[in-house]
VOTIFI-583213 format. One line per field, with one value per residue (C-alpha): residue in one letter; chain; x, y, z. Coordinates in steps of 0.02 Angstrom, whole numbers, plus 50000, padded with zeros to 5 digits. Example, Ala and Ser with C-alpha at 12.3 -4.5 7.8 and 13.67 -1.06 7.14 Angstrom:
! VOTIFI-583213
res = A S
chain = A A
east = 50615 50684
north = 49775 49947
up = 50390 50357
This chain:
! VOTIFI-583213
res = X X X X X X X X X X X X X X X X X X X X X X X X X X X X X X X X X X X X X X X X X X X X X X X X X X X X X X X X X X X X X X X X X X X X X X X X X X X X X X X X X X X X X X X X X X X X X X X X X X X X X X X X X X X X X X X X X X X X X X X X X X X X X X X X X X X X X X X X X X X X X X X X X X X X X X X X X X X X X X X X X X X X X X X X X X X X X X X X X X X X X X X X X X X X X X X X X X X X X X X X X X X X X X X X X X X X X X X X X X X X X X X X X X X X X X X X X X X X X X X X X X X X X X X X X X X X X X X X X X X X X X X X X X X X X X X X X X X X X X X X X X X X X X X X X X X X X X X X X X X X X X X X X X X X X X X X X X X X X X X X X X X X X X X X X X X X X X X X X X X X X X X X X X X X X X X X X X X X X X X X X X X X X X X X X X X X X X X X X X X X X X X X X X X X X X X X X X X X X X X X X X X X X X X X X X X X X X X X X X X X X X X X X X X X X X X X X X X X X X X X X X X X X X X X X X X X X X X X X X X X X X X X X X X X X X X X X X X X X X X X X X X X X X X X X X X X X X X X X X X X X X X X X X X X X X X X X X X X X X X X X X X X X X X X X X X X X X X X X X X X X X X X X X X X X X X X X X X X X X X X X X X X X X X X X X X X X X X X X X X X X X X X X X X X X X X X X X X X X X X X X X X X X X X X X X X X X X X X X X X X X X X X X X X X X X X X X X X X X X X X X X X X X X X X X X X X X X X X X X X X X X X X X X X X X X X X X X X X X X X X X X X X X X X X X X X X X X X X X X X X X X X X X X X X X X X X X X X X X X X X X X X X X X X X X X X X X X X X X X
chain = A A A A A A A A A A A A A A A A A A A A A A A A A A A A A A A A A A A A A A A A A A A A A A A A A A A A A A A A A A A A A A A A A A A A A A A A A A A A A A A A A A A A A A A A A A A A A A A A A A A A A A A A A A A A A A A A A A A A A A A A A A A A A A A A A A A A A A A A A A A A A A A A A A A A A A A A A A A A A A A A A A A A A A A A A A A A A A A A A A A A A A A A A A A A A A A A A A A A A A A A A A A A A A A A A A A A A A A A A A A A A A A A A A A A A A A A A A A A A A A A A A A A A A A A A A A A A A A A A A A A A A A A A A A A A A A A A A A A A A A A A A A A A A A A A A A A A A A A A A A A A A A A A A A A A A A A A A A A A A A A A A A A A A A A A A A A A A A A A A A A A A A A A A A A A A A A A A A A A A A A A A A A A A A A A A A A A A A A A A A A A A A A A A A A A A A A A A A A A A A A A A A A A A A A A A A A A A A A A A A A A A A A A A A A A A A A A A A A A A A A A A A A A A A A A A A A A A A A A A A A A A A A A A A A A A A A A A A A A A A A A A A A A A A A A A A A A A A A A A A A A A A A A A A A A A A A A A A A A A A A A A A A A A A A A A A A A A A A A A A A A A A A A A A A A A A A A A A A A A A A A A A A A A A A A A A A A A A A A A A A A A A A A A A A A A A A A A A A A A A A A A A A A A A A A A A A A A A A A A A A A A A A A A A A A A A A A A A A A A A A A A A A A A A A A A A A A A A A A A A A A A A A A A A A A A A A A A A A A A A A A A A A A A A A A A A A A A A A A A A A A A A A A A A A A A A A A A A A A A A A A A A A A A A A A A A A A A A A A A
east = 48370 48543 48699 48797 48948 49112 49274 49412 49579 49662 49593 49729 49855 49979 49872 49776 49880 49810 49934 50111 50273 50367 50481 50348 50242 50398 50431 50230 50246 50400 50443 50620 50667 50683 50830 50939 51097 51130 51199 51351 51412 51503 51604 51605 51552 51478 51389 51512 51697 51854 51787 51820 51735 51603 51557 51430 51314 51340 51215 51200 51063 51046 50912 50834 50899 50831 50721 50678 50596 50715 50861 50895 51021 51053 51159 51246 51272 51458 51374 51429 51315 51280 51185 51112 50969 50809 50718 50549 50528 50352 50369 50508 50488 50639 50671 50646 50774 50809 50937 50980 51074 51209 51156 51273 51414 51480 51598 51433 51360 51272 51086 51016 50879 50789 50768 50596 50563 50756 50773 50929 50970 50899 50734 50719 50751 50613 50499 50518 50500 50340 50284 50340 50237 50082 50133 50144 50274 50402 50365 50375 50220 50211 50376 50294 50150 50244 50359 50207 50129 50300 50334 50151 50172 50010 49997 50068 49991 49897 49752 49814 49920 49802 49681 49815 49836 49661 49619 49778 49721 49535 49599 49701 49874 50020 50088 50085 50125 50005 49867 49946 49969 49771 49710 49809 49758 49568 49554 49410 49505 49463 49527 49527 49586 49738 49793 49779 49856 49995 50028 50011 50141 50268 50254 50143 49993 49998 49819 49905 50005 49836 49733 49873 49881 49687 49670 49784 49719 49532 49554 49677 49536 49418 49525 49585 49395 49325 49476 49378 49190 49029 49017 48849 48880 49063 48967 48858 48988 49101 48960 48930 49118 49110 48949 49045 49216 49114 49114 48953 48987 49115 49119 49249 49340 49359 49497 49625 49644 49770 49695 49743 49933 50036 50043 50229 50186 50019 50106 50267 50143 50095 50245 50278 50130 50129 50158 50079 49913 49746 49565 49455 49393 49552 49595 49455 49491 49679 49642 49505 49605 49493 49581 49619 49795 49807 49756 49873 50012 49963 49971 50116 50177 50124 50219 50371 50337 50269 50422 50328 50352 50432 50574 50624 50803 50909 50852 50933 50850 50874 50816 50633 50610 50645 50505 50391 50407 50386 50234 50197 50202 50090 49942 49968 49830 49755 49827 50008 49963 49845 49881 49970 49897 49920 49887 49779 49672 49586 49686 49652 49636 49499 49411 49426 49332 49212 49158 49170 49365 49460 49631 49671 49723 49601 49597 49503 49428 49593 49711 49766 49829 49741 49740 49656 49758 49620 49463 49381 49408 49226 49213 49026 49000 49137 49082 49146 49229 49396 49534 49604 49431 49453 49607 49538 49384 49512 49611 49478 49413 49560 49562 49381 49391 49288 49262 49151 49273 49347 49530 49557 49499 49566 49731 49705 49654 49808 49919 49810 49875 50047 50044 49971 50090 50243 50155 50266 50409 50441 50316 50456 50572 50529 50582 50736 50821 50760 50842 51026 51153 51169 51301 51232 51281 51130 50983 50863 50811 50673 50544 50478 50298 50291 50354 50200 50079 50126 50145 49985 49906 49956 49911 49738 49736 49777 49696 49536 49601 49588 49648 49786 49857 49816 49829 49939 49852 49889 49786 49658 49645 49621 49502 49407 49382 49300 49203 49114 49084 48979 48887 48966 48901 49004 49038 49101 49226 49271 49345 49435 49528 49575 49607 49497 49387 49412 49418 49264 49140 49237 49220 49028 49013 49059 48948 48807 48829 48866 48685 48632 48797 48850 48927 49071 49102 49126 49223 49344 49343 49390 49551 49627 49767 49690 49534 49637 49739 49580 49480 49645 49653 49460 49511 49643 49559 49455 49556 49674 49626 49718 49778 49652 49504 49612 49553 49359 49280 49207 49324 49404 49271 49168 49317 49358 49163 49142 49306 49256 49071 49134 49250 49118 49029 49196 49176 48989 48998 49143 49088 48909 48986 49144 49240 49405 49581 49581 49427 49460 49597 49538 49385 49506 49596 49432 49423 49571 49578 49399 49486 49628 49493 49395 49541 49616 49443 49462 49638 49572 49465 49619 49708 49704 49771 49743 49843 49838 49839 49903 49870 50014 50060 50190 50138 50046 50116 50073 50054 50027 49971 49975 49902 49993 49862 49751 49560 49494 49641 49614 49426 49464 49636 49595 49724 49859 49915 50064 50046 50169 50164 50253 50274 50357 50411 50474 50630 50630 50627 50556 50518 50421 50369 50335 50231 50179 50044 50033 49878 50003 50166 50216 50383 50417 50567 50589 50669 50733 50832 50926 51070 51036 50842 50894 51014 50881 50749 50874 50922 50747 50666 50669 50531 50421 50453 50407 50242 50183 50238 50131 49968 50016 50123 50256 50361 50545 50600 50719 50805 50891 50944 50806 50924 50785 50635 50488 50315 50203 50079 50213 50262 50096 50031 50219 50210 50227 50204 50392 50495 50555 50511 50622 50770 50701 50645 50750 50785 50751 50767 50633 50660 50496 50530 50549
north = 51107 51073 51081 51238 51257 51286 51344 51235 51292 51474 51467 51563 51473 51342 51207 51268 51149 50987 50909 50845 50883 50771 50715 50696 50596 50499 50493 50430 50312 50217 50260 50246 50285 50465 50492 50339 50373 50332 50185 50119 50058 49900 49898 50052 49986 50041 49957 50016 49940 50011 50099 50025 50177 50289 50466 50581 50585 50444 50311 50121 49998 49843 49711 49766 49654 49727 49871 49934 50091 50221 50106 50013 49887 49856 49724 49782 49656 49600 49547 49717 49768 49937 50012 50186 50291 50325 50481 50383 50199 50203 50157 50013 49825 49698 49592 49751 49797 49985 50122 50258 50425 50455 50625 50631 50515 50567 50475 50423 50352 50371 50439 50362 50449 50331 50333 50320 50187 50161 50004 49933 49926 49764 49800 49976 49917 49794 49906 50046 49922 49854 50050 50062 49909 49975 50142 50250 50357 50314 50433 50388 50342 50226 50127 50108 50029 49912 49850 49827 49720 49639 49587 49512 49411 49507 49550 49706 49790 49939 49908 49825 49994 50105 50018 50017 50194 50247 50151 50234 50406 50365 50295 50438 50330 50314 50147 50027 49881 49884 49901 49745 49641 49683 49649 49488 49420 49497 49614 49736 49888 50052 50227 50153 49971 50029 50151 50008 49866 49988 50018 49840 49799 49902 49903 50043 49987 49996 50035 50083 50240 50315 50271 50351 50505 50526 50514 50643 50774 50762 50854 50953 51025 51038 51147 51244 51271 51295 51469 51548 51471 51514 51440 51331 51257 51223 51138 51078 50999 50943 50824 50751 50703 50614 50509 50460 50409 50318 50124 50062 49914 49902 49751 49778 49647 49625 49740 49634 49583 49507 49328 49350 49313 49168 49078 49128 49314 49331 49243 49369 49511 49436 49448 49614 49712 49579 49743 49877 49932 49907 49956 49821 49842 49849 49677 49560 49602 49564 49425 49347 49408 49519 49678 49782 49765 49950 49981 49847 49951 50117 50005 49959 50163 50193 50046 50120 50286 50240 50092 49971 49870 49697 49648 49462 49548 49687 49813 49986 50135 50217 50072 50068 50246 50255 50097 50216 50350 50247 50200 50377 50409 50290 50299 50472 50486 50654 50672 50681 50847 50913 51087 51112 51235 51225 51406 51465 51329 51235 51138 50948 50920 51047 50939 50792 50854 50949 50777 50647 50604 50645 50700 50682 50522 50428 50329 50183 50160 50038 50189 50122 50237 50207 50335 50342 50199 50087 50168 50036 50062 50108 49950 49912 49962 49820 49659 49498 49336 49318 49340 49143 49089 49187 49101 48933 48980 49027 48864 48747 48833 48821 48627 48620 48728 48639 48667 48802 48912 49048 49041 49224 49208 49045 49090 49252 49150 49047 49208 49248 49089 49105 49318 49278 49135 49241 49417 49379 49336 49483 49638 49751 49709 49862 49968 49859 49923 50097 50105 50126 49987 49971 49862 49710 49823 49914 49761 49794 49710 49760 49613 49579 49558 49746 49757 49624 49717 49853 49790 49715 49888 49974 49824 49820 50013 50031 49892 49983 50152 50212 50420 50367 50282 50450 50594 50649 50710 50895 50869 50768 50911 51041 50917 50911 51082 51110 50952 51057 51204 51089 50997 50821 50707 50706 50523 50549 50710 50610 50465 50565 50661 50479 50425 50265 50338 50282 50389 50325 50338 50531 50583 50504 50620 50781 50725 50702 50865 50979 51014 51051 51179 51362 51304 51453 51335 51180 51276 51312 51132 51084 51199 51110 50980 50860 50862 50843 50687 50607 50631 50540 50426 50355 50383 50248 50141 50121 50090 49946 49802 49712 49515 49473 49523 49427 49280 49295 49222 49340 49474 49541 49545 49662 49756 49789 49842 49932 50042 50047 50119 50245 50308 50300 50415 50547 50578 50601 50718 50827 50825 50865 51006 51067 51126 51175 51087 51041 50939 50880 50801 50726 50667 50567 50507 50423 50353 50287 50187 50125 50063 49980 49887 49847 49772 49685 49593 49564 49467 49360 49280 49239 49189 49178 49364 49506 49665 49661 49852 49804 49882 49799 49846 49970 50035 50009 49899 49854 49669 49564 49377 49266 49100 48945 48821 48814 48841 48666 48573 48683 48633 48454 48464 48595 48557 48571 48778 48857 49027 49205 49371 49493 49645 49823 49857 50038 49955 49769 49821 49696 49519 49376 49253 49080 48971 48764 48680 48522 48465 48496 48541 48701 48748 48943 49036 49196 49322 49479 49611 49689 49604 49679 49630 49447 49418 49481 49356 49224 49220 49218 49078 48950 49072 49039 48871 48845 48952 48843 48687 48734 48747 48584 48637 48536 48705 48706 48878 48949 49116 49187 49362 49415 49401 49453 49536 49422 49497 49346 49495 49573 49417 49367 49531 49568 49381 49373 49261 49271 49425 49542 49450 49558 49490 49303 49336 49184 49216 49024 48980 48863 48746 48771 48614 48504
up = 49606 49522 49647 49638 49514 49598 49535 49595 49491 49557 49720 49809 49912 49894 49893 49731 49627 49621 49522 49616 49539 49470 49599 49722 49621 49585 49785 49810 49665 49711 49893 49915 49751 49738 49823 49748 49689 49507 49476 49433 49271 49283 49100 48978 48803 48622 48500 48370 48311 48372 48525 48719 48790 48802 48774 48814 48682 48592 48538 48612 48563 48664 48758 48914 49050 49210 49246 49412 49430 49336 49358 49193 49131 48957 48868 48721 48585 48653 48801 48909 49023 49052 49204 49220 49260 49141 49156 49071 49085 49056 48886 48918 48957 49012 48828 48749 48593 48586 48571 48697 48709 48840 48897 49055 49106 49307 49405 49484 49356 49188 49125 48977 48841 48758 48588 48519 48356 48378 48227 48176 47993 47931 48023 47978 47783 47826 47894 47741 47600 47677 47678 47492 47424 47534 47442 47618 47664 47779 47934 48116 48129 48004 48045 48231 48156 48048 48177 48301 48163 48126 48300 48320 48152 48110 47926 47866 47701 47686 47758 47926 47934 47918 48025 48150 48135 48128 48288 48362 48303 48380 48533 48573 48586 48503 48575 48428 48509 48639 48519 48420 48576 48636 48452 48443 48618 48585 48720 48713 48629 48706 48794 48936 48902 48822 48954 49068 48968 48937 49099 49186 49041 49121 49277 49311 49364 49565 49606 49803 49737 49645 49785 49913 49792 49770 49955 49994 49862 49898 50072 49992 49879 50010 50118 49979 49921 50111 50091 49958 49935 49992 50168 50149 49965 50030 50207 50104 49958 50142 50205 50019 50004 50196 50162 50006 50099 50256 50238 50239 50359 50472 50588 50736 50810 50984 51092 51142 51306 51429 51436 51229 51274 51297 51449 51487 51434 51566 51701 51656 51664 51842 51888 51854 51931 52089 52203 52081 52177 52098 52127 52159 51983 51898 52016 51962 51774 51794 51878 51771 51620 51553 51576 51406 51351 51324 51520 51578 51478 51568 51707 51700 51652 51821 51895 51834 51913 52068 52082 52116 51974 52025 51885 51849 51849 51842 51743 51701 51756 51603 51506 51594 51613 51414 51403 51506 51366 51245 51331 51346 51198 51107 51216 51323 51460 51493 51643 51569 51475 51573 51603 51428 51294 51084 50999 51161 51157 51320 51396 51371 51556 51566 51401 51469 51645 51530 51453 51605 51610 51757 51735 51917 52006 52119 52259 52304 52473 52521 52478 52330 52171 52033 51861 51710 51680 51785 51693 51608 51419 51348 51216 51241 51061 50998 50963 50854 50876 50967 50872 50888 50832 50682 50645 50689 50575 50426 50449 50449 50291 50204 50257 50186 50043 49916 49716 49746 49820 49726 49689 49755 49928 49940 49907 50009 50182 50136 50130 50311 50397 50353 50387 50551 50560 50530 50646 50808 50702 50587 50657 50678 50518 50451 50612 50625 50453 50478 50625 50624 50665 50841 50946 51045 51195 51171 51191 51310 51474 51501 51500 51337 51391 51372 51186 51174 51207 51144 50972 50996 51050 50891 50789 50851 50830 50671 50611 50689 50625 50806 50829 50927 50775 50660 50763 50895 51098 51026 50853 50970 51072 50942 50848 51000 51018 50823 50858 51040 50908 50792 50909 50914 51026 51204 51195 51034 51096 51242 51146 51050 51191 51226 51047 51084 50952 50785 50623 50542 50700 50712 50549 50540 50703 50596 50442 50550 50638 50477 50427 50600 50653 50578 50388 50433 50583 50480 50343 50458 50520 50342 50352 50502 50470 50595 50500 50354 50433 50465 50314 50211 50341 50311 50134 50152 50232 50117 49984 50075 50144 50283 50296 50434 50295 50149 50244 50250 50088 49952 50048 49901 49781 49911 49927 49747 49711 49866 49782 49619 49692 49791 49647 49532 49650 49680 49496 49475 49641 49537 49390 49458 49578 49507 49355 49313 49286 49461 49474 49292 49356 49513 49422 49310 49452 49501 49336 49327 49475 49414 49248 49338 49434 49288 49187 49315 49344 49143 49176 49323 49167 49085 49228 49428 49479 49601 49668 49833 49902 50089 50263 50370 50536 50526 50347 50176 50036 49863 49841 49670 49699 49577 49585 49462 49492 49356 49404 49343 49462 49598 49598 49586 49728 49832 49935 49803 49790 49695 49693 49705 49805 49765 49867 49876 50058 50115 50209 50150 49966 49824 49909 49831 49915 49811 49893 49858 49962 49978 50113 50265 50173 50149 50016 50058 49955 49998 49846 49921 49804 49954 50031 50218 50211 50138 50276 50405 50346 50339 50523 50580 50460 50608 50696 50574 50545 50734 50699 50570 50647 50800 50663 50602 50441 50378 50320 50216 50192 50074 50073 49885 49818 49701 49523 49399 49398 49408 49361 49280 49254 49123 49067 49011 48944 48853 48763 48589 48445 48420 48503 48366 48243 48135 48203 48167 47987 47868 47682 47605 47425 47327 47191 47108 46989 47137
């Protein structure tokens, strides 16, 4: 029997349109951007003689000298520079010759209109008798095609135009000059080849913002249909979409314990809890260092409370109880909101008792507090190799990388040793210019072996996509209450009261349970934000990959066709199950981001390049590495690397990071476009230094303001036989007697 038809476009609510405005697909696509300021012009200038300023609405032609985003700079043919805002830079490349219309001038700055198949007077009497002698008339459309052809050195009579045209007209596209820069370079010319070559040419290609919007509006549709569809096909449409968004193998690492720090941190730790009270239990792992991190930070919570922590020195009061919050606040046991309701719910006190966690304190048989804080953390189910063997196991493959290896994962457990080099160093850069400005008045004292394991707690937790990470104690709560009315195992329920659970074993819990529970009961599941935090959250991770991962071999090839399978499968399931403007357009969503995969495998033949869509610590990132090393010499000196990443951070901005191996030496410049982030890196370069020196790296580090956009991508794809060749084109005289 066919699966039902469902209607997915006027479905009721606010939610019923798929499609983001513009601003917040601007705001998803370039984070950061949306609410820039314009930007300043630095000298007021026209193309045209006897003017020193300009007007609102007149007309400038110049080069493209930087483009960033919506913020342009153009460089008229005095050498002025002029520096505005774009509405549209889709269709715009740095080295790019155009014109542009003022359309607002503001002491704050300027916006720019570009003008499309903008030619200057020599090239546009070019263009028009090459249209004459090929006896077509001289529309838009024509002139495009000529100058593509022009600027290619392709040949231009009537039947290359016409071709051109014809494949424009049967491709769907009207950008000339990417169909004369794929024909010239002998690209495979279709729909979707175009679309993409277009937009890795300027700059539009992150595969992270589709992926980041496609997550978000695939739970979005599911709520909006579980509002007004049949209960079972919309139960039974629910459990399709999980089975599809569930990795097929995950492989957890090993929780992180206290025997995983330094030696100065553990002893500090010692120190600390000398007069805390333990259980027996609770004393043999702390002393054979095999207590979780996360209970030795509840731990020490209920040092602080209890006073019996012992501090190295003086502390402020304020200072530790505000460390205790923060403590709090990351991992909140049960106990701490026990008691507390959300919308009338049960309490998560009363949960927790229902399904084997106490929310009371206990007491061993020596009298001795202990809370939930000395449970054992339920981990029997986590398996792998310690995390420094990993490393060790990375390193001495990179040492040993041989001509077999692939240049990809190569270079990726390269960009794994110096990550993990660099964790300690720079984990909270991001949280350090969020966060306002503060006086050296306000440091801490409190011992840093807390901020330690902290950090390492919600490194290990997201990393895992634990709940704690993704949902908050009152979403747990709630979630825990749906999950009783479908059946979910207890063990399941229980570790998500804690947030121990993570959000593939929870959401493989609800799956599991839908075709044996009420389908009005998990309709209404599919309503609830914290389902709808969740499901993205799988989504995501699903669809980034994390630096630990970068450095196994064959990583990122499994990644990239484990993605392109599972969107392959979004769009058979819509199209299948669906119709209607909404599932039109997340079906070519799907097939989208299985183009962008597709071409970007095409490019890797042509030279060594990957995006890199990034799960850090503290957020997700879209990376580009590029590797300079030719294939053939990397096979014959592996140990020889030059290679580029390029990322886009929410608080460091644009930083590339160009990188030369050599065996044991490392060259590392850093290229940051924002002053405060540059200066930031540049005081703490010695820390990493002293991390790679530790691994055996001979490491010299350089730190310079990012002065022009680099994209080797662009670069390569944008590269012509000669650039406007229009402008190049020589009038010679022959002696034909000679």
């Amino acid at each position: 029997m066919a699966d039902p038809i469902i209607t997915s476009t006027n479905t009721g609510n606010r939610r019923n349109n798929m499609a983001m405005s513009s601003q917040q697909a601007a705001a998803r696509n370039n984070p950061g951007q949306i609410n820039r300021s314009v930007g300043q012009m630095s000298s007021y200038g026209v193309a045209r003689s006897g003017m020193n300023q300009i007007h609102q609405g007149d007309v400038i032609r110049g080069e493209i000298s930087d483009l960033r985003n919506n913020e342009i700079t153009i460089t008229l043919e005095n050498n002025t520079l002029i520096k505005g805002q774009i509405a549209d830079s889709s269709s715009l490349s740095i080295g790019q010759t155009a014109a542009f219309r003022l359309s607002s001038i503001s002491p704050s700055g300027i916006l720019l209109d570009a003008i499309p198949n903008s030619y200057t007077e020599t090239e546009l009497t070019l263009i028009n008798k090459a249209l004459e002698e090929a006896s077509l008339p001289a529309t838009q459309r024509n002139q495009s095609a000529v100058k593509a052809l022009m600027d290619n050195l392709m040949p231009i009579n009537k039947q290359s135009i016409q071709q051109l045209m014809q494949q424009a007209y049967d491709l769907g596209t009207d950008d000339m000059e990417t169909l004369c820069l794929m024909n010239r370079k002998q690209y495979q010319v279709t729909a979707d080849s175009v679309a993409q070559f277009s937009a890795y040419r300027n700059g539009a290609h992150s595969l992270l913002s589709r992926a980041e919007t496609f997550a978000a509006q695939i739970p979005q549709l599911l709520e909006t249909l579980s509002e007004n569809g049949p209960s079972n096909i919309v139960a039974m449409f629910g459990e399709k979409l999980l089975a599809i968004a569930l990795p097929e193998n995950v492989s957890p690492s090993d929780i992180p314990i206290i025997a995983d720090l330094s030696e100065q941190e553990f002893a500090a730790l010692k120190e600390l809890l000398s007069e805390t009270p333990m259980t027996e239990e609770q004393l043999q792992q702390f002393q054979t260092g095999t207590m979780a991190q996360k209970d030795a930070a509840l731990l020490i919570r209920k040092a602080i409370a209890d006073n019996t922590i012992t501090l190295p020195e003086s502390c402020p009061d304020t200072e530790l109880q505000a460390k205790s919050e923060e403590i709090l606040q990351l991992l909140q046991p049960q106990s701490d909101i026990a008691g507390n309701t959300t919308n009338g719910s049960a309490t998560l006190g009363t949960l927790a008792a229902e399904y084997g966690h106490s929310a009371d304190n206990t007491v061993n048989p020596e009298g001795s507090a202990a809370t939930d804080a000395g449970q054992k953390t339920d981990a029997t189910d986590i398996s792998g190799k310690d995390a420094e063997a990993l490393l060790s196991e990375a390193a001495r493959e990179t040492e040993n990388a041989d001509a077999n290896t692939s240049v990809r994962s190569f270079a990726g457990r390269l960009f794994h040793n110096l990550s993990d080099a660099a964790k300690t160093s720079f984990q909270n850069i991001n949280e350090m210019l969020a966060a306002p400005h503060e006086s050296s008045a306000s440091v801490t004292h409190t011992p840093a072996v807390i901020d330690t394991l902290l950090n390492n707690i919600t490194s290990y937790g997201r990393e895992q996509d634990q709940l704690f990470t993704v949902l908050n104690p009152q979403e747990r709560t709630e979630l825990a209450r749906h999950l009783q009315n479908i059946s979910v195992d207890r063990e399941t329920i229980s570790q998500v009261l804690s947030g121990d659970a993570t959000a593939e074993d929870t959401l493989a819990g609800i799956k599991n349970a839908i075709p044996h529970t009420d389908s009005a009961l998990a309709q209404k599941l599919f309503q609830m934000e914290a389902f709808q935090k969740l499901f993205h959250s799988v989504l995501m991770e699903n669809f980034t990959i994390t630096p630990h991962k970068l450095s196994k071999n064959g990583e990122m090839d499994s990644f990239y066709n484990s993605m392109e399978q599972k969107m392959n499968s979004f769009e058979t399931l819509i199209n299948s199950t669906l119709f209607g403007e909404d599932s039109g357009h997340l079906s070519g969503q799907a097939h989208d981001m299985q183009s962008n995969i597709d071409f970007m495998k095409s490019l890797n033949e042509a030279f060594a390049y990957m995006q890199l869509p990034l799960k850090l610590q503290n957020q997700n990132a879209h990376g580009d590495l590029y590797v300079y090393t030719k294939k053939d010499k990397l096979k014959q000196d592996p140990q020889s690397l030059s290679l580029m990443l390029h990322l886009e951070m929410d608080h460091l901005g644009t930083v590339n990071i160009r990188l030369e191996k050599d065996h044991q030496n490392i060259k590392a410049d850093f290229h940051l476009d924002q002053e405060a982030s540059l200066h930031l890196i540049e005081r703490n370069t010695h820390l990493l230094q002293d991390s790679l020196t530790q691994k055996g790296y001979t490491c010299q580090i350089q730190v310079q303001p990012l002065t022009r956009k680099e994209a080797p991508v662009q670069d390569f794809l944008n590269a012509k036989v000669t650039p406007s060749a229009s402008h190049e084109m020589k009038r010679f005289s022959f002696d034909i007697r000679a």
